[in-house]
N, C-alpha and C positions, 0 to 999 in steps of 0.2 A: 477477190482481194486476199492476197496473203496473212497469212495467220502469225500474229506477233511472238516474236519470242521471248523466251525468257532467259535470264542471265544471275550470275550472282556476280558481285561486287563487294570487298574489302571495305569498310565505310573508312578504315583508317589510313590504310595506304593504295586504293585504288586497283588493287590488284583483280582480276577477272577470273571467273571459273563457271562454266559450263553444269556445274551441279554445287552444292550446298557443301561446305567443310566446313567442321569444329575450329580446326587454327590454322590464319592463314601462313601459306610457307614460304611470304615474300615478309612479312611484320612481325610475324611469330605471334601475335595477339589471338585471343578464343572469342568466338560466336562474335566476329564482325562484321559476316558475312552478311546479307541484304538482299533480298529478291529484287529483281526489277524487272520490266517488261518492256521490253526493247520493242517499240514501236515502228512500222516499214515507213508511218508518216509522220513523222513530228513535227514543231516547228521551224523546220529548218528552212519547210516549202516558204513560208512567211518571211522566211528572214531572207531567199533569196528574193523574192517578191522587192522587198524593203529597198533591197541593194543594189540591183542589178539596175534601176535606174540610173544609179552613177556610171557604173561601169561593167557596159557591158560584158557578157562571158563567152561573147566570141573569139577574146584572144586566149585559145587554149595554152597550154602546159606546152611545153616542148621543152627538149633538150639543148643546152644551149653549153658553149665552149667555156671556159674558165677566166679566159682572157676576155671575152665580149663580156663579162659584168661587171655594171657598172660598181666600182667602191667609193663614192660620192654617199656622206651621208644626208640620210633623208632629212628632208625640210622639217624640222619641230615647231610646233604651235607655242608660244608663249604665253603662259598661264599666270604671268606678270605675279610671280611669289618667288623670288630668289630659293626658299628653302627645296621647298616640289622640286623647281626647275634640276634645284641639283639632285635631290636623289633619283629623279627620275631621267638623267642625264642627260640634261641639255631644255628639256619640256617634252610635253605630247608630241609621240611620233603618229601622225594620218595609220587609221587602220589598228593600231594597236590597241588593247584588251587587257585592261590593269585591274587591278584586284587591291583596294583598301580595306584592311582588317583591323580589326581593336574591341579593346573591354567594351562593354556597355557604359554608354555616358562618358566615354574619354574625349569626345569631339569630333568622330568620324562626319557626322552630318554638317557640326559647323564649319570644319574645315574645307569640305566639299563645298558648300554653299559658298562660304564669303570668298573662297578662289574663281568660282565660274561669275560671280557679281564682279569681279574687276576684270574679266577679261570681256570687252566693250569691241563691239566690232562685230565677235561671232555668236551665230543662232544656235543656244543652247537649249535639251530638253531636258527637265529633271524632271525627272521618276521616281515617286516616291510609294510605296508600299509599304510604307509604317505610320507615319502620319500626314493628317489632312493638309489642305492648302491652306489656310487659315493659320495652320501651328508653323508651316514654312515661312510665311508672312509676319508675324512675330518673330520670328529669328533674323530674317533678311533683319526688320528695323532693330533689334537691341544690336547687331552686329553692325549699325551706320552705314549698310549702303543696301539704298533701293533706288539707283539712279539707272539702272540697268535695265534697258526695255525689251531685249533680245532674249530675253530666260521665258522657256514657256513650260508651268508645273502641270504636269498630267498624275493623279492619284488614280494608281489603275495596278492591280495584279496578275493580269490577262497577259501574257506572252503575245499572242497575236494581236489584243487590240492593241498592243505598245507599239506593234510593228506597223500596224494602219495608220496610226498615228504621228512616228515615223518617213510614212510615206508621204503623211500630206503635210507637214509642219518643214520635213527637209534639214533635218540641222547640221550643224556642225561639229557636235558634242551632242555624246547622249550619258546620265548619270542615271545609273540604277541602286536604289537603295530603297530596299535590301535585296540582296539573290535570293535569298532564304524566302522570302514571300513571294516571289515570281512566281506562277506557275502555268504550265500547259496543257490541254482542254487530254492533246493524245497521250498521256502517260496519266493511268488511274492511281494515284495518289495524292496525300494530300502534299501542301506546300511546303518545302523547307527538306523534304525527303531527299533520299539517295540519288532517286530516279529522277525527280524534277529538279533538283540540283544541277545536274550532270546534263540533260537535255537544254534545259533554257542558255546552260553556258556554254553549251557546242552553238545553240542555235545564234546566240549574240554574238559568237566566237566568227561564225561565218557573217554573218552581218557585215562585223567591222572589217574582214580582210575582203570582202567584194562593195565596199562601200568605200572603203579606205578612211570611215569616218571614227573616232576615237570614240572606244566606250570604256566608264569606270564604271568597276561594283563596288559596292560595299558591303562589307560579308563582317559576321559578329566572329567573335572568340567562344572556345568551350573551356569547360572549367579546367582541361588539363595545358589551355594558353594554345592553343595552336586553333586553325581557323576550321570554323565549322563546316559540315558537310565533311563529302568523299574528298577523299586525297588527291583527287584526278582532277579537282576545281583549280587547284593549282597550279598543273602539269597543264590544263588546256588555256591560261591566260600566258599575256607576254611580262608581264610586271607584276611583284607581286611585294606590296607595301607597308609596311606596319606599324601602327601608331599606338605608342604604348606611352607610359607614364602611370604616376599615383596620384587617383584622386583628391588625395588629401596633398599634394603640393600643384604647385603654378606650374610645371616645366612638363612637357608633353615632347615625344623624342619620335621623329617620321624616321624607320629605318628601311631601308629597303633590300628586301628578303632574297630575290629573284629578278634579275631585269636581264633581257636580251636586247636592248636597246645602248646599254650601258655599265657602271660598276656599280656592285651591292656593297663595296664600302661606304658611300658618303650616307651624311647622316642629317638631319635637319632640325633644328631644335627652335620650339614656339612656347611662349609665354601664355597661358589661359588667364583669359582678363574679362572684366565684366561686358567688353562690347566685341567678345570674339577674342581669335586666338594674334598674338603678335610675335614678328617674325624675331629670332635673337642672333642677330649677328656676332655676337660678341660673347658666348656664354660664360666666358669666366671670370667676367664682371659680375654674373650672376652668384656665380657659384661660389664666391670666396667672401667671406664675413669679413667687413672692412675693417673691423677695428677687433683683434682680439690678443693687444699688447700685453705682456705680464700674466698670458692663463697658459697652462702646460697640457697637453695632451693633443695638441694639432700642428701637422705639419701638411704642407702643401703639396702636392703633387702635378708634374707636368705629363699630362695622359692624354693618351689619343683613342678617341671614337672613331669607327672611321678612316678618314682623309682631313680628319680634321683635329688642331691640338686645342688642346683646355687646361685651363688648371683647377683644380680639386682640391678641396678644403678633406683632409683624413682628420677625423678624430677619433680619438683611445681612452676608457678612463677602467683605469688598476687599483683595482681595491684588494683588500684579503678576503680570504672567501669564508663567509658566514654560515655555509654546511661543510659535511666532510667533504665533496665533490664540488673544485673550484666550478665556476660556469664560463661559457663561452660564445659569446653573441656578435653576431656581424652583422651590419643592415648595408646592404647594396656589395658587398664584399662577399667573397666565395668564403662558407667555413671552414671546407678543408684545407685552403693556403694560409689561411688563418692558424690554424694548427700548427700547420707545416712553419708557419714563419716563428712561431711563439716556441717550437721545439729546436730549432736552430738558434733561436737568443739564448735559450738556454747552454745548449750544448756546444755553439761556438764561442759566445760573449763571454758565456758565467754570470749570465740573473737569472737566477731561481725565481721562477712565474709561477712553480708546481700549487703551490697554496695562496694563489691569488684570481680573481674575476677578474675576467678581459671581457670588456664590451670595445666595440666597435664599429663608428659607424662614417659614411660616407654622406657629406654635408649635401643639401638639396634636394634628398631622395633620389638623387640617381643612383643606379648600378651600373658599375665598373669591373672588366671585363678583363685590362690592358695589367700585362706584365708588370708591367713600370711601376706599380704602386707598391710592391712589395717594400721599398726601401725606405717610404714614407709610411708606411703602416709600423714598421720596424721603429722608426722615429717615434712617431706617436704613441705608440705602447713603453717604448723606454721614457721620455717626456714626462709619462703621465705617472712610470714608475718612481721616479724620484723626483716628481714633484718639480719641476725645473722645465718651466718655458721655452723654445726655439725662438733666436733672437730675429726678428720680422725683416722681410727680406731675402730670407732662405726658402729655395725651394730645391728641389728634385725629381731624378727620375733614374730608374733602375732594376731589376731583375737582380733575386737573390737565387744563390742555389742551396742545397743540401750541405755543402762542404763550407758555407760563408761567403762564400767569393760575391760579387757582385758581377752579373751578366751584362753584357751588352744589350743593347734596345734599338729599337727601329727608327728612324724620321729623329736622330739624335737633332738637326738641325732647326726641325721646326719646334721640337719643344724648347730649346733654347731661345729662340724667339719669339714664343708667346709670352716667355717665363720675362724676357729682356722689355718685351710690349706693354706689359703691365707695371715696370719699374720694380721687378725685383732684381738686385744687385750679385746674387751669387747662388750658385745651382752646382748642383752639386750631382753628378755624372760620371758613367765605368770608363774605366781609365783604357779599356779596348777601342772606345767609341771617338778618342780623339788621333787613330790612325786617318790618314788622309782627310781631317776635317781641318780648316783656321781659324786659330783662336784670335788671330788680330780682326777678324769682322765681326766679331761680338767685345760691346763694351760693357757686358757682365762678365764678372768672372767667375771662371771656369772653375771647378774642383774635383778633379781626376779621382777617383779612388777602387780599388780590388777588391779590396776587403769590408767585409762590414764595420769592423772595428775601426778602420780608418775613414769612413763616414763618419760613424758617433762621434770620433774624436773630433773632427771636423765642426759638428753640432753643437760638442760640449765643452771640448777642450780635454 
């Protein structure tokens, strides 16, 4: 029997080396490095075991002409949740290997659960390696659906017995949660490591492409927000998902990181509710305070997540500053465009903000990524400067620069029409953006402008 070897491994970005180094020189990071012992038998024997029942591995590899493959896309499983469906574009592709990440307690379990409880038809195996069947069974019912007889839960952290299991249950979906608790008998460490990491997901890896049967993981977060284990957990799935949000609000946002099946722009947004997560078609119903006639320091913004547009409730509130050093606070908003915008009112507009607090924050707890709100953050901080409300009805969208001007922006069309879907009457847009656009198919009106100051004016009068 061959003598296993040993290897090191970057825990941060995957990187390989044949002996041990202080920093690695693909991450630049210190003492990331990680022993492992690269095993001649792992469970990969198992996984072919698993698979090859389906389909055989006599149709070897060959080269084949460019012209003879087929571009017909592949048949998608229907995981009957509009949100999924879209960021994972279109649903499960047969064979593929996705990767669901997120905080601890954000919903990674209930989300996985109550999607495979509605899809009725196919033989699902859930895998659980963090909690019993009993705490699964609790969840099935506060989430209303245990009508589903094809889910079969195995609580097992054995790599191979999952694969036995596997063999004789036959499914159609298999859900592993957690990767970090897998573990296998050939690689001496404990669970959740480098090494058992990296192996269980090569060994699942092969699984699902000689099975062509779909398998999800579910993998936590570390505290610096990016997904635990080696970097290479990443690099070996075909999807790779992420479900973020704050605990402390209702609104949970599925984006997706990495897809070879698809695009990493769409984005999927659920509601956390007492009987499970609910799907939100509509978020900017959500997202916008129905009534806030006669208060000054919010204006609305039309942003795009995504492939998809919203409108965003900005709010601003300017006080004078109570130490010598004014403050300056953003929640869901970048601080330093925030600077950046608050040194441009000053230097272009003329209001003196120098000796005054600016808080700001973004309604909902979400954070907002998109250009476009600079012009409504602008709004909001002057609003809330002089004390004078934005008359209801008004929204925007727009890019500020350094000199005042107001930038052009992307998907002008669709913000116009989410802003028009909602029943607001006038929006307010760069006056670049209505080259080759019609203004007679929209019955809001339109409000062209360059300049900052010819926004406000627009605002204020």
């Amino acid at each position: 029997m061959a003598k296993d070897k040993i290897a090191y491994v970057c825990s941060n970005c995957g990187q390989e080396s044949s002996k041990w180094i202080g920093k690695c020189p693909a991450c630049g990071q210190w003492n990331t490095f990680k022993e492992i012992r690269v095993s001649n038998d792992t469970g990969t024997n198992a996984a072919k075991a698993a698979g090859m029942t389906m389909r055989q591995a006599q149709d070897k590899n060959r080269p084949m002409r460019l012209r003879d493959i087929s571009s017909k896309d592949e048949p998608r499983i229907d995981t009957n949740d509009s949100e999924l469906n879209r960021v994972l574009g279109g649903g499960l592709v047969p064979g593929s290997i996705i990767l669901l990440g997120g905080e601890p307690g954000i919903g990674k379990s209930t989300l996985t659960l109550q999607t495979v409880l509605r899809m009725t038809g196919k033989n699902i195996l859930y895998v659980s390696g963090e909690e019993s069947a009993h705490q699964l069974k609790m969840r099935s019912e506060r989430i209303e659906h245990t009508d589903n007889d094809n889910i079969m839960i195995l609580c097992e952290t054995s790599l191979e017995n999952i694969f036995a299991h596997i063999k004789d249950v036959k499914p159609d979906l298999v859900i592993i949660d957690s990767i970090q608790t897998i573990a296998t008998e050939d690689v001496e460490s404990s669970p959740g490591s480098v090494s058992q990491v990296r192996e269980c997901a090569s060994a699942l890896l092969r699984f699902a492409k000689t099975s062509t049967i779909p398998v999800i993981l579910i993998g936590h977060i570390n505290k610096e927000g990016t997904l635990a284990g080696p970097k290479i957990l990443e690099h070996i799935v075909d999807t790779v998902i992420q479900f973020e949000g704050d605990q402390h609000y209702m609104y949970r946002i599925l984006r997706s990181i990495k897809n070879r099946f698809g695009s990493t722009s769409e984005l999927g947004i659920y509601e956390m509710q007492q009987n499970g997560l609910r799907q939100v078609s509509n978020p900017s119903e959500l997202l916008l305070t129905q009534d806030h006639e006669g208060l000054s320091g919010i204006a609305i913004s039309s942003a795009i997540e995504g492939v998809r547009p919203f409108l965003v409730e900005t709010q601003a509130l300017v006080s004078s500053a109570a130490y010598g050093t004014p403050q300056r606070s953003a929640t869901g908003f970048d601080q330093r465009r925030l600077n950046m915008l608050l040194a441009v009112l000053e230097k272009r507009v003329g209001f003196k903000l120098m000796q005054k607090d600016v808080f700001l924050n973004i309604a909902g707890g979400l954070r907002v990524t998109d250009l476009a709100m600079d012009l409504s953050v602008i709004a909001a901080v002057l609003s809330s400067n002089v004390d004078t409300p934005i008359e209801q009805g008004w929204c925007m969208a727009g890019e500020v620069g350094l000199s005042g001007e107001v930038r052009p922006v992307s998907r002008i069309e669709q913000r116009i029409g989410e802003a028009e879907k909602l029943g607001f009457s006038h929006v307010i847009i760069p006056r670049y953006n209505l080259q080759g656009m019609g203004r007679k198919k929209f019955d809001i009106q339109l409000h062209p402008v360059r300049k900052v100051e010819e926004a406000l004016r627009e605002l204020f009068g």
